[in-house]
N, C-alpha and C positions, 0 to 999 in steps of 0.2 A: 266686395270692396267696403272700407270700414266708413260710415258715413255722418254717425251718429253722435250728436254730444249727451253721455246717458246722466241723467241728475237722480242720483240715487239717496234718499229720505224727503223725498219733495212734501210729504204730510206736515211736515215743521212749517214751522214760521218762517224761517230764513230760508229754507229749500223752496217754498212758493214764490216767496218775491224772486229769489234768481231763475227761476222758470220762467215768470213773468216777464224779467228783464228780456231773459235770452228768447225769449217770444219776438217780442218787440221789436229786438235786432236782426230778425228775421233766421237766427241759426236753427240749423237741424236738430231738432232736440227731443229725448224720450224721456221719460219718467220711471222712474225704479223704484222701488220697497219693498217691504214683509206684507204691508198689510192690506189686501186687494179692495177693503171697499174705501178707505181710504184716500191711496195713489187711482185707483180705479176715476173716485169719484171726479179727484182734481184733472186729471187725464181727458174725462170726458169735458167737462168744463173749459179746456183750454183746445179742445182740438186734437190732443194729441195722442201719440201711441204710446202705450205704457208695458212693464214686465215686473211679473212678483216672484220675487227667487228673494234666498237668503244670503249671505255671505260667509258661510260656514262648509260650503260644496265645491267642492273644485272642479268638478265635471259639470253641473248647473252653472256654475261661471262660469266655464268656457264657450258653453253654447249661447249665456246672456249677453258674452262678448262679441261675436262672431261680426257685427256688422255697427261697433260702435268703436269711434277713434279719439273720445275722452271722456273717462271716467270721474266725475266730480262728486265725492263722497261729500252729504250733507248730514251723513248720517252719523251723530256724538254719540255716547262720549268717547273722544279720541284716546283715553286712557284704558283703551282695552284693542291693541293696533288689530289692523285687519290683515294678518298674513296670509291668511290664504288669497284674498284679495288681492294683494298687493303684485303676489306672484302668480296667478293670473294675469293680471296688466301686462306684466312684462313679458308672458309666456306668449299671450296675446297679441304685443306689441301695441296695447291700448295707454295713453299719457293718462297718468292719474293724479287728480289736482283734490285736497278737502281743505278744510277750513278751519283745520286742527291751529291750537295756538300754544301748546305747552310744550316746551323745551325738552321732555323726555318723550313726547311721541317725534319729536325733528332727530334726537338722536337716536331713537328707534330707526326709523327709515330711512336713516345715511347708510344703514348695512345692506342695504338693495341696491347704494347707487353702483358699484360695477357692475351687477349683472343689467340694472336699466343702462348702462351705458352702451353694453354688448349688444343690447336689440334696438337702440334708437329710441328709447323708451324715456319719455319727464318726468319724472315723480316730484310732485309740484305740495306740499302743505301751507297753509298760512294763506292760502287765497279769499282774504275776505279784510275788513277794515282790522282788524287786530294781527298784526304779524307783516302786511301788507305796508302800511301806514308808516309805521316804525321801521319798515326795514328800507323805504325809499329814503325816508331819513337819513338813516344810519350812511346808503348809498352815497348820497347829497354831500352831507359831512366828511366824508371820505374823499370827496373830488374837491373837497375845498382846503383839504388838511391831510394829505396824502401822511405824511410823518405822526400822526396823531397816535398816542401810548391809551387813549382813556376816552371811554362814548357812556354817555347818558343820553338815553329815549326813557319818553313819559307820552301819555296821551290822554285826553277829556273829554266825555261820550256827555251832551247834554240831554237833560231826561231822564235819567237814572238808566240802568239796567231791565233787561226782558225778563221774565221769570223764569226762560231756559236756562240764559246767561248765570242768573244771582244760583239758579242751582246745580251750575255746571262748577261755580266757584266757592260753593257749599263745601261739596265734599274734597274740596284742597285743606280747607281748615284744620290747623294740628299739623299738616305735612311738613315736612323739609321740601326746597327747594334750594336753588340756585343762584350765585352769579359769577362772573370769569373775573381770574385773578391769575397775571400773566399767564393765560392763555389754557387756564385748568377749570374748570368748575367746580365749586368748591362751594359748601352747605350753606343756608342763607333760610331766613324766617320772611312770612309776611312785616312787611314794615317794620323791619330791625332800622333802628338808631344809627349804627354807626355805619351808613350808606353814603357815599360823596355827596350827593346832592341834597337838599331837602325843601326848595322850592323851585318852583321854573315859572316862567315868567310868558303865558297865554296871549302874550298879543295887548295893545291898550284898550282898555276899558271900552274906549268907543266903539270900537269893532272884533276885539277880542274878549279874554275874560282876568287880564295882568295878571297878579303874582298869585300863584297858589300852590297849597302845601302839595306835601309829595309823598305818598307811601310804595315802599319797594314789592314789585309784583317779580315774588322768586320763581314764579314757573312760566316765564314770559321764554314762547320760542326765540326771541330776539336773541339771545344767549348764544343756542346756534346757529340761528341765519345768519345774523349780524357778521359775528367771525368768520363765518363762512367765505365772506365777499369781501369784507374789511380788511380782514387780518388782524383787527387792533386786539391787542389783548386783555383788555380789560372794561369790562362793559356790564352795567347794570338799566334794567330797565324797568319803569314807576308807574303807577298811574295816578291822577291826582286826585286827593282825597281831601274832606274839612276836616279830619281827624283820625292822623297817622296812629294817636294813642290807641283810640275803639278798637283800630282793624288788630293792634297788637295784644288788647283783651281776648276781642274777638278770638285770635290765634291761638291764644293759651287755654281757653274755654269751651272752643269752641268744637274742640274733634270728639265730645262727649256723645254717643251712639243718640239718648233721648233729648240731647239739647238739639242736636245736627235735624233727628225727626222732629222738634219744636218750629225750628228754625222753616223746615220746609214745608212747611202746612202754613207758617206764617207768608211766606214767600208767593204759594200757590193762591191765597186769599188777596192779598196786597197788592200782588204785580199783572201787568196782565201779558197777552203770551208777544206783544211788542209795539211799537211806536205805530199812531194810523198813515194813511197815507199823507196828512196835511202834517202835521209832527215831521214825516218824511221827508217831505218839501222842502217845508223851514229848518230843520235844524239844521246844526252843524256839530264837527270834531274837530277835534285843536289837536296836535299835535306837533311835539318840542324834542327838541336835540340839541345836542351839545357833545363836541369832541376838541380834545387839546393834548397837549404834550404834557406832561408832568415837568413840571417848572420851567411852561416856556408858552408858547402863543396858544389860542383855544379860538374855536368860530361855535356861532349857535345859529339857531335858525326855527321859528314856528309857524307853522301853516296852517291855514281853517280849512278847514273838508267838507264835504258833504255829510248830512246827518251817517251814523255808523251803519245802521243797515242798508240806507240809501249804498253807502259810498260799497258793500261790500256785491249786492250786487251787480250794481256796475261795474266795479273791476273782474269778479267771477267771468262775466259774457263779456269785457274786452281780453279777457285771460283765454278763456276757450276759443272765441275767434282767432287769434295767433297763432294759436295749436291749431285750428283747421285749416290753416293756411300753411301749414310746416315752418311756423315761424318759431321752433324749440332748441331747447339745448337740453341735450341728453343726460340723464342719471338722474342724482338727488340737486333739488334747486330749491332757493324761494324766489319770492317773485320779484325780487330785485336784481339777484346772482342771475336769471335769466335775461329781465328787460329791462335793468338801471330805473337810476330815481327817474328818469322822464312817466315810468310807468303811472305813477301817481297824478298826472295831469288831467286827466279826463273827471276826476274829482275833486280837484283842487275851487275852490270859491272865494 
């Protein structure tokens, strides 16, 4: 009987705190990786049981599966999807939830939703403070402006970036990405110019962070979750920056082989591998939306979160609890399309 919630790259940074979380919460939970002293070492540390297989075997993933009923990949980069994995899952009949946040791994894995639909199977991406955040948003604005042609999400992580994060968004520099225009997607640059929006407005000063600039993030899954649930057709999503010009140097500069190895050895030096626990505590994430009708009524709405990697474990292990309650909706989902913007409450501040 499948019992198990398997957290598979838990040697990362963000794959320990959501162990730890779902520790806490008291769910049933195993440890997974490549690399046994590792998962081994964290495993023994927490009490728990662990397994080291790779994701490249589909007979070793059948048998890693045999007694686990979700699967949460914490394992990056999401730019190389895990098919065999995936299919697995479903073969399995294991709900698979990661924490992927780019817009072509979400429309990578909408091609598995009929067969996860045929086994009762979720395939869940975006479950963490990026993709999550902005897609209850997106939710929210939608029950307030059902008629709505046009959505703008943005969001603001205090503290800067993890050294995972800045070199997960390393190697995006120089790419094309995305955002929908009636209902296509259609090629878009880091913090191009001519984007509807270009500041949002954080909340007042006293308790938020007011007005601040806006550079466009083209490989934001929100692209297709958002549509997803929405329907609206036209949706760009930002994140906010003190200077949209840099990131757009940056873009043009920045996909050079030895600048990109400059860049990450600087990144590897300067950042450290995430926020500590008191960082954790106190911080927080903003998070803005706006949808309206093209030449007619619009609502917005911002909300302060819990610091980002706070907020993403806590939703991870309110996200698994669900799923081990059979509280799912089958195929491809995000985690709005499954449990509405209420989902975002248990981090909200």
């Amino acid at each position: 009987m499948n019992k198990y919630v398997l957290l598979y790259g838990t040697n990362g940074y963000t794959g320990e705190l959501i162990a730890q979380k779902m520790l806490r919460q008291g769910l049933p939970i195993m440890l997974g990786g490549r690399s046994t002293p590792a998962v081994g070492q964290l495993a023994t540390g927490l009490g728990l049981p662990h397994r080291i297989f790779h994701l490249t075997n589909a007979e070793t993933l059948t048998t890693a599966l045999h007694d686990i009923a979700v699967f949460v990949n914490c394992a990056g980069p999401f730019d190389q999807p895990p098919q065999i994995l995936v299919r697995a899952c479903i073969q399995s009949q294991v709900h698979y939830l990661d924490l992927a946040g780019e817009y072509t791994f979400f429309e990578w894995l909408r091609q598995f939703d009929a067969a996860a639909q045929t086994t009762g199977v979720m395939l869940m991406p975006g479950v963490g403070f990026v993709i999550t955040a902005t897609d209850c948003m997106a939710a929210h604005l939608a029950q307030q402006l059902p008629t709505a042609t046009h959505l703008a999400l943005a969001y603001r992580v205090t503290g800067g970036p993890s050294r995972g994060t800045a070199l997960g968004a390393l190697q995006h520099l120089g790419q094309w990405g995305a955002l929908r225009r009636a209902g296509e997607l259609v090629p878009a640059r880091l913090a191009q110019a001519d984007c509807a929006i270009h500041h949002a407005d954080f909340g007042k000063p006293s308790v938020g962070l007011g007005l601040q600039p806006l550079a466009y993030n083209p490989w934001s899954g929100d692209l297709v979750a958002a549509y997803r649930h929405t329907g609206i057709a036209n949706i760009e999503s930002y994140l906010a920056f003190p200077s949209p010009p840099l990131l757009r140097l940056l873009d043009r500069i920045g996909h050079g082989a030895a600048l990109q190895r400059l860049l990450a050895v600087v990144i590897r030096r300067v950042l450290s591998a995430g926020p500590n626990a008191t960082q954790r505590q106190f911080g927080r994430a903003f998070v803005w939306g706006k949808a309206w009708v093209d030449g007619g009524p619009a609502v917005s709405a911002c909300w302060i979160t819990a610091e980002a990697y706070e907020f993403t474990a806590i939703i991870a292990a309110v996200i698994a609890q669900r799923v081990l309650t059979s509280d799912v909706r089958a195929g491809f989902q995000s985690p709005a399309s499954a449990y509405g913007a209420g989902l975002i409450g248990p981090v909200l501040r």
